[in-house]
C-alpha positions, 0 to 999 in steps of 0.5 A: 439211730439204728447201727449199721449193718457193716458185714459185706454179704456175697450174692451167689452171683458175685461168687467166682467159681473155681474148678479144681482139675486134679486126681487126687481125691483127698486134695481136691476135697480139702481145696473145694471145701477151703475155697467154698469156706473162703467165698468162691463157689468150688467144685472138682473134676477127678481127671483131665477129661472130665475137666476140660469137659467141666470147663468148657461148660461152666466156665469157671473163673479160675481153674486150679489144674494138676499137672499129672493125671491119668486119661489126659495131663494138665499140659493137654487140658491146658493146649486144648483150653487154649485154642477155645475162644473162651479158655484161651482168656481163662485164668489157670494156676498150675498145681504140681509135685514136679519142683523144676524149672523146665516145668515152670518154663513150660507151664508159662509157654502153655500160657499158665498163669501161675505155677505152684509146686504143692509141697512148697504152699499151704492151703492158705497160701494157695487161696491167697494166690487164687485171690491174687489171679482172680483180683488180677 
């Protein structure tokens, strides 16, 4: 009797793909390469027009957006995913370094999914909660 093979293997169709809007280069990098290395397919955008553009394009799964960054906030990429037919629907975790509860209040209102300040989560923490969204 031959063993068998008990390793779930991930088609690149079954990948869910996330986009990470955020202008900071060094966390983008290090989100992508975790989340590519944890099963999704990942990619970047430096700022909130060229990833609302990516977004409305590729239609990612899941997107991880910051809050500020130059040329458009994450507010104002999140308004405008929300009057398309698409990005209405699509999930979205808030990534922030603003630690008050007026701005979770208003991420929620702005139909966020989830709201995470980046000094209180580790990279694990934030790929176990894009499971935890995307699962959902």
């Amino acid at each position: 009797m031959e063993p068998q093979n008990t390793t779930t293997e991930t088609t690149v169709m079954d990948k869910k793909k996330i986009l990470v809007i955020d202008d900071d280069e060094n966390l983008s990098s290090v989100l992508v390469d975790k989340l590519n290395f944890s099963g999704f397919t990942a990619e970047s955008a430096p700022d909130g027009v060229l990833g609302l553009k990516k977004a409305l394009e590729e239609k990612p799964d899941l997107i991880l957006l910051d809050v500020k960054m130059p040329n458009m906030s994450g507010w104002e990429v999140l308004e405008k995913l929300r009057v398309d037919a698409w990005g209405e629907k699509v999930k979205v975790i808030m990534l922030t370094s603003l630690d008050k509860p007026e701005s979770v209040a208003h991420a929620m209102e702005e139909g966020s999914t989830v709201f995470i300040v980046k000094t209180n989560y580790t990279l694990d923490q934030v790929v176990a909660k894009v499971k935890e969204v995307i699962n959902s």
